[in-house]
CHARMM-style PDB file with segment names, atoms N, HN, CA, C and O in Angstrom:
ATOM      1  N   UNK     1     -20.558  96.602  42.439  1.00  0.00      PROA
ATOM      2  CA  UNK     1     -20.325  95.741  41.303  1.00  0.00      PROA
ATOM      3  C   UNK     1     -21.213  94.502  41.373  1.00  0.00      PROA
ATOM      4  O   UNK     1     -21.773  94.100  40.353  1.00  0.00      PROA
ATOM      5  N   UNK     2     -21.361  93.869  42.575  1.00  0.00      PROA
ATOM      6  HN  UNK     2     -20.906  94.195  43.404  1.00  0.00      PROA
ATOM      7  CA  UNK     2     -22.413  93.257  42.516  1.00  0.00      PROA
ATOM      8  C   UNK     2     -23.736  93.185  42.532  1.00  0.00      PROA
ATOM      9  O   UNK     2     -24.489  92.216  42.634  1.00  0.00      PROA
ATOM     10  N   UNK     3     -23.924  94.268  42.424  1.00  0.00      PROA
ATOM     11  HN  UNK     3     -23.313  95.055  42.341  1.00  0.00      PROA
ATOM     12  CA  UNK     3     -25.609  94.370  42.544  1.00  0.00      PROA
ATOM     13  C   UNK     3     -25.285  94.702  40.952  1.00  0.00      PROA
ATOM     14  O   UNK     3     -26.142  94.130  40.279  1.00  0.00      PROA
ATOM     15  N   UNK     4     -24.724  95.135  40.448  1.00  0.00      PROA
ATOM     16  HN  UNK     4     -24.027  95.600  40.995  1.00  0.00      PROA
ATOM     17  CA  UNK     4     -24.390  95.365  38.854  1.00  0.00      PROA
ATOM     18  C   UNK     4     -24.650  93.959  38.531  1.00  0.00      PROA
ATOM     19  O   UNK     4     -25.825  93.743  38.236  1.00  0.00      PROA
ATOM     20  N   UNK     5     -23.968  93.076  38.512  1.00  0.00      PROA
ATOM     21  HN  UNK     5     -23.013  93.251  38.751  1.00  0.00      PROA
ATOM     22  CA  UNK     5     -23.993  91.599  37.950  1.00  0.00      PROA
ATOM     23  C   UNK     5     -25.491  90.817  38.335  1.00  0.00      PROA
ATOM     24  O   UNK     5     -26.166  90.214  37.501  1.00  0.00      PROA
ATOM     25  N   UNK     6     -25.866  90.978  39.870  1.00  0.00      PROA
ATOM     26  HN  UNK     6     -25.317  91.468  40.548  1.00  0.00      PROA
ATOM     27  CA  UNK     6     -27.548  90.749  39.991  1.00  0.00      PROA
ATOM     28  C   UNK     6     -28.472  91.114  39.348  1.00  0.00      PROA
ATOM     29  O   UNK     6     -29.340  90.319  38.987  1.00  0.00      PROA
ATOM     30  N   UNK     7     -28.509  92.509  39.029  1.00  0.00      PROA
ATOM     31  HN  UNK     7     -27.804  93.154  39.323  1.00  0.00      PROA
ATOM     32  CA  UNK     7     -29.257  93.369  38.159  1.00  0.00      PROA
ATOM     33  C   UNK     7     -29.077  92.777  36.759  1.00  0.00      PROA
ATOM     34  O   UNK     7     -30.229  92.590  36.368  1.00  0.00      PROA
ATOM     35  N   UNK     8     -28.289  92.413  35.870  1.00  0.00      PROA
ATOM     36  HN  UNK     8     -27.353  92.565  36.187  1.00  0.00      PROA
ATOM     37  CA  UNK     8     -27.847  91.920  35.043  1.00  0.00      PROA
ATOM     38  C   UNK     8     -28.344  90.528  34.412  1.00  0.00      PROA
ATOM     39  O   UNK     8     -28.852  90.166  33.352  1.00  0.00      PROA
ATOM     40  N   UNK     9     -27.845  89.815  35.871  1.00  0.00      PROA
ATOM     41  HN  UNK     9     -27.432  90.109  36.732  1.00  0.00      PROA
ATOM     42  CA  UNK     9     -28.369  88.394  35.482  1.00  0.00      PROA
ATOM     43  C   UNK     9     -30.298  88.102  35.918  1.00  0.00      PROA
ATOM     44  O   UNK     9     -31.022  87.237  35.425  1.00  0.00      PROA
ATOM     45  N   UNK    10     -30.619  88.984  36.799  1.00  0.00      PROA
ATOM     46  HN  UNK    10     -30.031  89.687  37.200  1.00  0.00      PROA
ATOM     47  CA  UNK    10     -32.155  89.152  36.826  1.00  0.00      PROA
ATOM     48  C   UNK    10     -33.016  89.717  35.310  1.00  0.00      PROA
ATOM     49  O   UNK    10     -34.007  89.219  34.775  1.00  0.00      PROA
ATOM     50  N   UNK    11     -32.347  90.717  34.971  1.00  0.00      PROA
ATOM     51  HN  UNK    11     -31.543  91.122  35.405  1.00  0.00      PROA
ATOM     52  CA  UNK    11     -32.651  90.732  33.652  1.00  0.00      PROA
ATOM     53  C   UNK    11     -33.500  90.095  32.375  1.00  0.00      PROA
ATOM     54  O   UNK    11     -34.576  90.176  31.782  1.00  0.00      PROA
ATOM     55  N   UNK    12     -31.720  89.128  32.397  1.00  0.00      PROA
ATOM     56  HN  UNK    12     -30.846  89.062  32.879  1.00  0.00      PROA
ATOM     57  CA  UNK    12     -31.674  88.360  31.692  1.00  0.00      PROA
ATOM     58  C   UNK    12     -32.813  87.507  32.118  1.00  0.00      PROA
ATOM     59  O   UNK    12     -33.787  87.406  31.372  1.00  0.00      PROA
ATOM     60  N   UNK    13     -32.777  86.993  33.060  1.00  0.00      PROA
ATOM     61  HN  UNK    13     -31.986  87.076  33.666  1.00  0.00      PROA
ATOM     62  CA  UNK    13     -33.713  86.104  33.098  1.00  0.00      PROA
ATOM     63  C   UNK    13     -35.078  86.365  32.900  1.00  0.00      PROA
ATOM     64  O   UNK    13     -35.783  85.553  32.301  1.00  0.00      PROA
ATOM     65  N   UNK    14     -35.526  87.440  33.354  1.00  0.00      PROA
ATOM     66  HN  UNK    14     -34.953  88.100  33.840  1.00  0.00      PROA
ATOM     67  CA  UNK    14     -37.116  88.436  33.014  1.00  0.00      PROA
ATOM     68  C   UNK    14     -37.234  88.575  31.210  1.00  0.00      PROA
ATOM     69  O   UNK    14     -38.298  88.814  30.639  1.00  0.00      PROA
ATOM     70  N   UNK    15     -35.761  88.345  30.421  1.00  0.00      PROA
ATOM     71  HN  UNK    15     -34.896  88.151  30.885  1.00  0.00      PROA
ATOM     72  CA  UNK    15     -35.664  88.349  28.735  1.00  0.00      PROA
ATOM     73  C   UNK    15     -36.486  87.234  28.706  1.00  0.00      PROA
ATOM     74  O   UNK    15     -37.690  87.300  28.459  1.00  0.00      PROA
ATOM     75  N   UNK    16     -35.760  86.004  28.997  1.00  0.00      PROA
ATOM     76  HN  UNK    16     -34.782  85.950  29.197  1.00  0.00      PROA
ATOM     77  CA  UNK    16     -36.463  84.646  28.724  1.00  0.00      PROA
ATOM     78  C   UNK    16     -37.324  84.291  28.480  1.00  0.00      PROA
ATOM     79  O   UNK    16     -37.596  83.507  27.571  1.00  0.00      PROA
ATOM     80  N   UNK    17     -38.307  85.005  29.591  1.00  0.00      PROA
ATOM     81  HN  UNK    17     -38.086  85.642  30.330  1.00  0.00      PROA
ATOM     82  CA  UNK    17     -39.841  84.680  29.751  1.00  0.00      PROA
ATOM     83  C   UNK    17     -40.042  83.805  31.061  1.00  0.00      PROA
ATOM     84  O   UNK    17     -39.210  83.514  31.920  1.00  0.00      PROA
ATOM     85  N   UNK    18     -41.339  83.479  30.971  1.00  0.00      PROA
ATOM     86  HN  UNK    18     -42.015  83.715  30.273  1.00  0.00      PROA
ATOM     87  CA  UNK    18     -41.371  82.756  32.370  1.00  0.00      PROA
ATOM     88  C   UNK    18     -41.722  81.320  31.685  1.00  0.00      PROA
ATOM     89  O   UNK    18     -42.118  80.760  30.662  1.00  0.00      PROA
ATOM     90  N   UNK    19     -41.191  81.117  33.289  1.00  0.00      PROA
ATOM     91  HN  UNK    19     -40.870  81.571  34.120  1.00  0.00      PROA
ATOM     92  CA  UNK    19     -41.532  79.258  32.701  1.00  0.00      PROA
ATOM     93  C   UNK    19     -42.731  78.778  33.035  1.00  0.00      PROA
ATOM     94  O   UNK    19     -43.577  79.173  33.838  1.00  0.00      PROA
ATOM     95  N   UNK    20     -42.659  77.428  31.948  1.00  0.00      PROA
ATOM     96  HN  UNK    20     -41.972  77.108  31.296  1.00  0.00      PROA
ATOM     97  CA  UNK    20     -44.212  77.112  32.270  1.00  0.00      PROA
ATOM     98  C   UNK    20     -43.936  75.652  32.998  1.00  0.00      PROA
ATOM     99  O   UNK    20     -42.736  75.425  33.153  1.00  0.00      PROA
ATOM    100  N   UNK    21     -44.710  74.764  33.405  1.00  0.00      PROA
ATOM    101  HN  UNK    21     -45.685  74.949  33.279  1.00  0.00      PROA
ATOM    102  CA  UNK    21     -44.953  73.860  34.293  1.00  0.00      PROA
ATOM    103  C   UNK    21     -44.542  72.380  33.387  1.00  0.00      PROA
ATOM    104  O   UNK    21     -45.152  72.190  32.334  1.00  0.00      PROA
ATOM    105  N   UNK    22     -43.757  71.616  33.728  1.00  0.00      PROA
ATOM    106  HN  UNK    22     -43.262  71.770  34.583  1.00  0.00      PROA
ATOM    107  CA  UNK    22     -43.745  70.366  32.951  1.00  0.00      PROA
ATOM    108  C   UNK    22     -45.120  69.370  33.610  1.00  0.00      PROA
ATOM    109  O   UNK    22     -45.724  69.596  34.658  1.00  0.00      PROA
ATOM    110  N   UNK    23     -45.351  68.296  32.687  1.00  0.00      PROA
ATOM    111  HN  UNK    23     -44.860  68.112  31.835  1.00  0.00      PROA
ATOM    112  CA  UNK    23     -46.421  67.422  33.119  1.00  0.00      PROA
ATOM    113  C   UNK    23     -45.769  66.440  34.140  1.00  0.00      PROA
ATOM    114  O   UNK    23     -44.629  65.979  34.182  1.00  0.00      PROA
ATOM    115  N   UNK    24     -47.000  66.241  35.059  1.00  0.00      PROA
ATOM    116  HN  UNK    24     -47.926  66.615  35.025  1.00  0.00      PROA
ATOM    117  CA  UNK    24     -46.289  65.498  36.539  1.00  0.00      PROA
ATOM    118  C   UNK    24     -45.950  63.898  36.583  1.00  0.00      PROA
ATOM    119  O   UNK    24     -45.562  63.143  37.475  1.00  0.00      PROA
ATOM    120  N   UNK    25     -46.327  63.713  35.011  1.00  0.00      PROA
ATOM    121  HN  UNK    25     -46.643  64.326  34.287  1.00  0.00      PROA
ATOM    122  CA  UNK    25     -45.908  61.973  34.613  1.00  0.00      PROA
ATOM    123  C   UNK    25     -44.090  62.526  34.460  1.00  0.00      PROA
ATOM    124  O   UNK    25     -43.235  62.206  35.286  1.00  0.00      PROA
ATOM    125  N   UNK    26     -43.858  63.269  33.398  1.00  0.00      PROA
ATOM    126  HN  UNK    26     -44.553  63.529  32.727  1.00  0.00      PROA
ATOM    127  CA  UNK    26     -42.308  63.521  33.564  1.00  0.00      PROA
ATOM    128  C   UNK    26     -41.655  63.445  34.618  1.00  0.00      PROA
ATOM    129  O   UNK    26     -40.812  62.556  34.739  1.00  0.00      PROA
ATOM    130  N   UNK    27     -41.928  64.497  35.778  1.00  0.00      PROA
ATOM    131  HN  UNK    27     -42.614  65.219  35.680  1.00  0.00      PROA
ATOM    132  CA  UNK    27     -41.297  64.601  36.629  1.00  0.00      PROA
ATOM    133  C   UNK    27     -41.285  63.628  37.443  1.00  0.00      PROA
ATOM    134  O   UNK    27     -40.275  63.575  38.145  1.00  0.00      PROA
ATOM    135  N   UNK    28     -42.003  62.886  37.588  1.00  0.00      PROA
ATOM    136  HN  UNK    28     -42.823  62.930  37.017  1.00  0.00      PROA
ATOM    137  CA  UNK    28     -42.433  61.593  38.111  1.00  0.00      PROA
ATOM    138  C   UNK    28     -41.442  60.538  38.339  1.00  0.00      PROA
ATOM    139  O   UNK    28     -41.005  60.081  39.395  1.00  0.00      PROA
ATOM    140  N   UNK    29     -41.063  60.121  36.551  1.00  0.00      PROA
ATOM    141  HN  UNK    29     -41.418  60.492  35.693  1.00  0.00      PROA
ATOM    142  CA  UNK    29     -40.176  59.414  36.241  1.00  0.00      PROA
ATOM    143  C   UNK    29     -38.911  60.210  36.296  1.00  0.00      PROA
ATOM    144  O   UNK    29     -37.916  59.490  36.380  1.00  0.00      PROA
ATOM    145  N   UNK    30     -38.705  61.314  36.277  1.00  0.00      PROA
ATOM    146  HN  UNK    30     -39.513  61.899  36.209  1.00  0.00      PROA
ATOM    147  CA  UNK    30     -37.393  61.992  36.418  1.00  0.00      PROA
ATOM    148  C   UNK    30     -37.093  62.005  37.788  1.00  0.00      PROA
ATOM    149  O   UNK    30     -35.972  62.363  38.150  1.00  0.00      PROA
ATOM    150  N   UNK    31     -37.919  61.672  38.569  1.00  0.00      PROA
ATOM    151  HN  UNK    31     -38.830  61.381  38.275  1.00  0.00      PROA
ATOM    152  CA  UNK    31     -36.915  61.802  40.179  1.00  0.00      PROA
ATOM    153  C   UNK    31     -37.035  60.454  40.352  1.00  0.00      PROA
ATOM    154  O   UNK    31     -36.129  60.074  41.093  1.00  0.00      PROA
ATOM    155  N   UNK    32     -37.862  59.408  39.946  1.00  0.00      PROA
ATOM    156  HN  UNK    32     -38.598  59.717  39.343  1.00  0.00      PROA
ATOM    157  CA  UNK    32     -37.686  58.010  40.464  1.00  0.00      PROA
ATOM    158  C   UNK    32     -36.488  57.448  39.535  1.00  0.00      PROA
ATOM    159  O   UNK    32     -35.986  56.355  39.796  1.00  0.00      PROA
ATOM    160  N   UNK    33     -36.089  58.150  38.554  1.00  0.00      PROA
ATOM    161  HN  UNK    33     -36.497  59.039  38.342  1.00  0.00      PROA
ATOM    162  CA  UNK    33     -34.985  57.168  37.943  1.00  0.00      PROA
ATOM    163  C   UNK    33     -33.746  58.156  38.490  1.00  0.00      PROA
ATOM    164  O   UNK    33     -32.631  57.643  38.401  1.00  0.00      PROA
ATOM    165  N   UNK    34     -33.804  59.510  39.045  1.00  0.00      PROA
ATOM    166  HN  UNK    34     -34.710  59.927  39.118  1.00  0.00      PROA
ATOM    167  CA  UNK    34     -32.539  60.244  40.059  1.00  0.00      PROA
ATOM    168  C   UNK    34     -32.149  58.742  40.592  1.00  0.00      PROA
ATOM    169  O   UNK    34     -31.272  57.911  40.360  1.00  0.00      PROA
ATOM    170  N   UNK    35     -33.738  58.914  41.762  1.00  0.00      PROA
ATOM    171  HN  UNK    35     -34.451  59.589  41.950  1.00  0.00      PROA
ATOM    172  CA  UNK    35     -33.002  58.179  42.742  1.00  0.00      PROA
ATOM    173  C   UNK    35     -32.382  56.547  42.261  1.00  0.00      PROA
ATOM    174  O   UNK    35     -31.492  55.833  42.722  1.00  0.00      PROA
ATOM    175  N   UNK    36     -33.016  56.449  41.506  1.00  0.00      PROA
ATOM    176  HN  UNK    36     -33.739  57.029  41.132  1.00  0.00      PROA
ATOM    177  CA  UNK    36     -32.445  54.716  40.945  1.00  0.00      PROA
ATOM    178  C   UNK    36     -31.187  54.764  40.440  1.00  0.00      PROA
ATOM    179  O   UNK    36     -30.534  53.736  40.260  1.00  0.00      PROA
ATOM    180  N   UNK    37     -30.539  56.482  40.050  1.00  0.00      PROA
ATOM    181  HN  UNK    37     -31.070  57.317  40.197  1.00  0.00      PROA
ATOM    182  CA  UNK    37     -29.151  56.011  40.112  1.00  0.00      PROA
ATOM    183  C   UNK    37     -28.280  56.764  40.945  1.00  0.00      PROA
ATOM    184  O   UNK    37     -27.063  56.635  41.079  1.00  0.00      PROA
ATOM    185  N   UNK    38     -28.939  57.446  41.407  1.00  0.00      PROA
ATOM    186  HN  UNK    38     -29.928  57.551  41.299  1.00  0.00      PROA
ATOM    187  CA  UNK    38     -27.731  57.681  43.123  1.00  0.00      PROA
ATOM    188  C   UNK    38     -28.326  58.013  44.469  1.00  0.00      PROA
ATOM    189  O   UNK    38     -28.301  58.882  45.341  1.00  0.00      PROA
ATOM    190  N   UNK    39     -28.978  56.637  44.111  1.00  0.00      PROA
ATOM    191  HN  UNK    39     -28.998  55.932  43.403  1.00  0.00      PROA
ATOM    192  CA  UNK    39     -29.813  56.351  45.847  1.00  0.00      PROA
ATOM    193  C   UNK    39     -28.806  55.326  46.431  1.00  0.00      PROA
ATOM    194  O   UNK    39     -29.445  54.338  46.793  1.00  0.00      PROA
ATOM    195  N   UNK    40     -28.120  55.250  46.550  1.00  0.00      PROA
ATOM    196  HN  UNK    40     -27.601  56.053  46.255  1.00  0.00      PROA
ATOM    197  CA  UNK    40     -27.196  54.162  47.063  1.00  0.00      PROA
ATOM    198  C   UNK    40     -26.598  54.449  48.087  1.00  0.00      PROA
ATOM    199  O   UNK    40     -26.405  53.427  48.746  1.00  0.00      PROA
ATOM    200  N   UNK    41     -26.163  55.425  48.605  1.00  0.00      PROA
ATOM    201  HN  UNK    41     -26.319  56.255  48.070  1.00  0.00      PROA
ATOM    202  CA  UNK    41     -25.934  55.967  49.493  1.00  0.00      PROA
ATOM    203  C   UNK    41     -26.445  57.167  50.424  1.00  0.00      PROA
ATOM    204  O   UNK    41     -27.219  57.757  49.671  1.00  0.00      PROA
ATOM    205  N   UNK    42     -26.443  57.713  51.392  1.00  0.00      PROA
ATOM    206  HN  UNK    42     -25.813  57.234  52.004  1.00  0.00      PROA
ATOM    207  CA  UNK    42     -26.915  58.982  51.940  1.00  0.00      PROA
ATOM    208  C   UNK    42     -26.073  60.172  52.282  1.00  0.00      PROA
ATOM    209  O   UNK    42     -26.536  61.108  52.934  1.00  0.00      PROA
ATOM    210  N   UNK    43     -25.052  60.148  51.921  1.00  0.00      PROA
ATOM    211  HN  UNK    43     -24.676  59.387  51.392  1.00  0.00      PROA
ATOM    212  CA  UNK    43     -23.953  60.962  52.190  1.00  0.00      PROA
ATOM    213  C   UNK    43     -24.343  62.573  51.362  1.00  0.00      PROA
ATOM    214  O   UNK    43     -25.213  62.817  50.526  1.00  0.00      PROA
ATOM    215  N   UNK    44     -23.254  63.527  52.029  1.00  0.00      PROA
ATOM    216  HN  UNK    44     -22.547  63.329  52.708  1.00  0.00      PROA
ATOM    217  CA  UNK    44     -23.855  64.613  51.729  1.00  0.00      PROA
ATOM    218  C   UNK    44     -23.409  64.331  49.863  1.00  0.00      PROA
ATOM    219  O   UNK    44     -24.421  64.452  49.173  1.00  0.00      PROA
ATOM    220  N   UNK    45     -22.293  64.042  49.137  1.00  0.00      PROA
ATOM    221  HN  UNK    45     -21.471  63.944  49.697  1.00  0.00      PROA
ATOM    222  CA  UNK    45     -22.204  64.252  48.415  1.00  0.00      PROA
ATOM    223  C   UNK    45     -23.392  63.509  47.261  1.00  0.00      PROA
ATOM    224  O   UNK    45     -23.977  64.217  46.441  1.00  0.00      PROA
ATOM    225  N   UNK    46     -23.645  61.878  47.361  1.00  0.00      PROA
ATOM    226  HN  UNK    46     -23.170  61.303  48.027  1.00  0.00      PROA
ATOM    227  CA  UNK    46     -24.851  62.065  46.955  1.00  0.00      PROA
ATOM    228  C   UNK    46     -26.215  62.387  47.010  1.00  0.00      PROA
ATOM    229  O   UNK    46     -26.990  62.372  46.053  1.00  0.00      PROA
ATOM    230  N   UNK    47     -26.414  62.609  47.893  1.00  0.00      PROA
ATOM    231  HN  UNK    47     -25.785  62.621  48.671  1.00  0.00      PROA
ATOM    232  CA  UNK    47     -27.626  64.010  48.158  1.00  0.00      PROA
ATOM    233  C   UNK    47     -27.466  65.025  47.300  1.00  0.00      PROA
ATOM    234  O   UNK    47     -28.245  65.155  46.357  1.00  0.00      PROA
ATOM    235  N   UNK    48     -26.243  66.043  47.548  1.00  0.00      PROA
ATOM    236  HN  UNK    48     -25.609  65.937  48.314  1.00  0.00      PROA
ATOM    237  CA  UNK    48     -26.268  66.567  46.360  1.00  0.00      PROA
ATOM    238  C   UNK    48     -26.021  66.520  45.222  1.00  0.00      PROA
ATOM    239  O   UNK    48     -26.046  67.608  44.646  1.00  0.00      PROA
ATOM    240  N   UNK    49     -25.800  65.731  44.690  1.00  0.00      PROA
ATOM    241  HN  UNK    49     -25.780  64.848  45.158  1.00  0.00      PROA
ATOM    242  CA  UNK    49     -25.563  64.971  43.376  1.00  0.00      PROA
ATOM    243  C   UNK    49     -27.155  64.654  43.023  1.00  0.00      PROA
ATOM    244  O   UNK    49     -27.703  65.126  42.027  1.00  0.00      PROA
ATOM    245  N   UNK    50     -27.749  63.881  43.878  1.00  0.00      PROA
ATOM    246  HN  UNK    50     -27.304  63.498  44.687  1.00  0.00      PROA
ATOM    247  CA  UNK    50     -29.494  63.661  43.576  1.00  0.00      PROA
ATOM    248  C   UNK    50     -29.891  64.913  43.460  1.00  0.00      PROA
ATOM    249  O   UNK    50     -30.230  65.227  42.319  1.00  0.00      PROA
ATOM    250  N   UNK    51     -29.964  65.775  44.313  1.00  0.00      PROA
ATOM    251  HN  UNK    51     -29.689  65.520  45.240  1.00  0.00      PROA
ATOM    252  CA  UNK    51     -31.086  67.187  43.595  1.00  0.00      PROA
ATOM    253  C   UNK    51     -30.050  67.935  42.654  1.00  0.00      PROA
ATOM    254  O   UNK    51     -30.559  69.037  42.445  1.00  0.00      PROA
ATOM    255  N   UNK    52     -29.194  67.879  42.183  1.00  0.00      PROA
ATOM    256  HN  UNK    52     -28.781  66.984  42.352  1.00  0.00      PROA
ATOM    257  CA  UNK    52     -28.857  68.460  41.251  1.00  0.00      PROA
ATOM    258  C   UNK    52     -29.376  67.552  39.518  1.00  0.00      PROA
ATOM    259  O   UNK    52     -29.785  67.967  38.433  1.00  0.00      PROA
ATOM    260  N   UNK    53     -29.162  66.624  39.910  1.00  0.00      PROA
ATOM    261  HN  UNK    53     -28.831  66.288  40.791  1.00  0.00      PROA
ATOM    262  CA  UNK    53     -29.937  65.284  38.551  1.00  0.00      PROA
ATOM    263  C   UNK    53     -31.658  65.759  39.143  1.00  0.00      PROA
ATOM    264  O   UNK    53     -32.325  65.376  38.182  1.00  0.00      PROA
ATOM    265  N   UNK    54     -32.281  66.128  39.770  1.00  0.00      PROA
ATOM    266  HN  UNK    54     -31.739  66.440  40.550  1.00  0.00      PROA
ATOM    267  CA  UNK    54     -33.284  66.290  40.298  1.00  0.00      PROA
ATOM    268  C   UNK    54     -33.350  67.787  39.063  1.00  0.00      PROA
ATOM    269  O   UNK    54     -33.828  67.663  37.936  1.00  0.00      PROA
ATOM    270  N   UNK    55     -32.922  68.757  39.457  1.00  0.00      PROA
ATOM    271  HN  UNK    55     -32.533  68.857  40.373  1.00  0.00      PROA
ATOM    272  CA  UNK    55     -33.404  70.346  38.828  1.00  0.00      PROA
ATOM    273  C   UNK    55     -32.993  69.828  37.680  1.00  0.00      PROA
ATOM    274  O   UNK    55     -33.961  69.691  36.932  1.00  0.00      PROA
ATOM    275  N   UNK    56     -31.632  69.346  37.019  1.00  0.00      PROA
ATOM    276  HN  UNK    56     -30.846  69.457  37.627  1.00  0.00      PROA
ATOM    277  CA  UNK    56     -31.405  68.976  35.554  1.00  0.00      PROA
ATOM    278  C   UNK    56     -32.345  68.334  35.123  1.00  0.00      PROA
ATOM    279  O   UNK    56     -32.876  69.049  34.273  1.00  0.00      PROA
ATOM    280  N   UNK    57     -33.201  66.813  35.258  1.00  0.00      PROA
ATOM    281  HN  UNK    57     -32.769  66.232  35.948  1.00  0.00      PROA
ATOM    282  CA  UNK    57     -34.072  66.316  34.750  1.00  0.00      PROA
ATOM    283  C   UNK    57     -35.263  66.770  35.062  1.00  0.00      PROA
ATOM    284  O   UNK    57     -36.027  66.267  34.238  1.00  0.00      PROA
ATOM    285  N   UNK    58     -35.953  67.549  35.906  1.00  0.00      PROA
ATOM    286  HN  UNK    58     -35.332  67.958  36.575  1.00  0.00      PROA
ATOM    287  CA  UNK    58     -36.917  68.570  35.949  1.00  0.00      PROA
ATOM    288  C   UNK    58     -36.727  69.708  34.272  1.00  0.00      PROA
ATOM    289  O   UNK    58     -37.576  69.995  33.429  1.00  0.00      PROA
ATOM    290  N   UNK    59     -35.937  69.911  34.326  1.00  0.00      PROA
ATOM    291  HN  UNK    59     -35.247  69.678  35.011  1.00  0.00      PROA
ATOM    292  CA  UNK    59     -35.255  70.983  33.403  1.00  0.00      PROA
ATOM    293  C   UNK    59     -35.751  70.255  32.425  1.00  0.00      PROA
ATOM    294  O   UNK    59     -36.935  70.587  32.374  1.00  0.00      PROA
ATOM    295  N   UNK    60     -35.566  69.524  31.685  1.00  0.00      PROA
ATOM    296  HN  UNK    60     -34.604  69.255  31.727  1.00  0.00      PROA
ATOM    297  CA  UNK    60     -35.346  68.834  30.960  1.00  0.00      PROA
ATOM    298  C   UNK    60     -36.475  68.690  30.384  1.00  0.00      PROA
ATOM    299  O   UNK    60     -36.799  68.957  29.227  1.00  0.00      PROA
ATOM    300  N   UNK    61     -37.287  68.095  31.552  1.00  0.00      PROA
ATOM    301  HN  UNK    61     -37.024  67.879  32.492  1.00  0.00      PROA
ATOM    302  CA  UNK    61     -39.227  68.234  31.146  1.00  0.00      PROA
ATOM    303  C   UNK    61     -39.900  69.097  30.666  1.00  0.00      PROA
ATOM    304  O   UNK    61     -40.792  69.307  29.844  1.00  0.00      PROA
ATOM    305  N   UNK    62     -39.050  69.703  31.608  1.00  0.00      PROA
ATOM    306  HN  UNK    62     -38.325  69.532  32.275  1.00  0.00      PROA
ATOM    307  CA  UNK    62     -40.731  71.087  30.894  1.00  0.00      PROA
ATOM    308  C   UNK    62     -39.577  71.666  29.444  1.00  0.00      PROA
ATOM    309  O   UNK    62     -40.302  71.987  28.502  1.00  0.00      PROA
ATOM    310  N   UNK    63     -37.995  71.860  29.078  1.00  0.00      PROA
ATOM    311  HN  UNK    63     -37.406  71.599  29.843  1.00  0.00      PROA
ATOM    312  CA  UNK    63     -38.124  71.987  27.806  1.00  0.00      PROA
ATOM    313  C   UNK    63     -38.064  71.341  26.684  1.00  0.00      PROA
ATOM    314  O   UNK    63     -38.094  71.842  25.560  1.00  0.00      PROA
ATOM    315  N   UNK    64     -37.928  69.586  27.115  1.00  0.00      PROA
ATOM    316  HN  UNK    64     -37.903  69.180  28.028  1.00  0.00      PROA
ATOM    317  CA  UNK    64     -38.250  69.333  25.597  1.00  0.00      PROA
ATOM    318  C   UNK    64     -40.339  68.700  26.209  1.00  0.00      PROA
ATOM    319  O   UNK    64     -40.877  67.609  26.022  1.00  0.00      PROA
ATOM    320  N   UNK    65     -40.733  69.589  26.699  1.00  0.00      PROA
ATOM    321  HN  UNK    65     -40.296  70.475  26.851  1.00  0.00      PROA
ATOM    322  CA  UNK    65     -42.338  69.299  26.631  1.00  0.00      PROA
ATOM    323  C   UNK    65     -42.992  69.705  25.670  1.00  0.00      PROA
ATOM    324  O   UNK    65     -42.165  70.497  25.217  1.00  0.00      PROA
ATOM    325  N   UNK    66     -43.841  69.774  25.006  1.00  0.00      PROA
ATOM    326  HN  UNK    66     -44.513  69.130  25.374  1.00  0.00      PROA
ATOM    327  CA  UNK    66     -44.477  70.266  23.456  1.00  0.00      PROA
ATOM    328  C   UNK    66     -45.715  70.162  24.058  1.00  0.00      PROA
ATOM    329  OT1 UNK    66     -46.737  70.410  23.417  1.00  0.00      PROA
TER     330      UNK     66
END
């Protein structure tokens, strides 16, 4: 069943298309303003809280990029 649901969600994702690259001024400002709002601490939870605002605002770049 799970290789059913892998198979599935690989798929899907091969539907999409592939992604293309955001410009490195975006990403730039998308991880320096992460860290400007949860650099305050080093703990595991904001760590992961930063790379998750990290892949979301990455995300973000390359789709509203034109």
């Amino acid at each position: 069943m799970r290789k059913t649901i892998l198979a599935g969600v690989l798929s899907l994702g091969a539907l999409l298309g592939t992604a293309r690259p955001a410009h490195a001024d975006c990403l730039s400002e998308s991880v320096s303003s992460c860290d400007a709002d949860f650099g305050g601490s080093n703990n595991y939870y904001t760590i992961a809280i930063r790379g998750w605002c990290y892949m979301i605002r990455s995300g973000m770049c390359a789709a509203l990029d034109s």
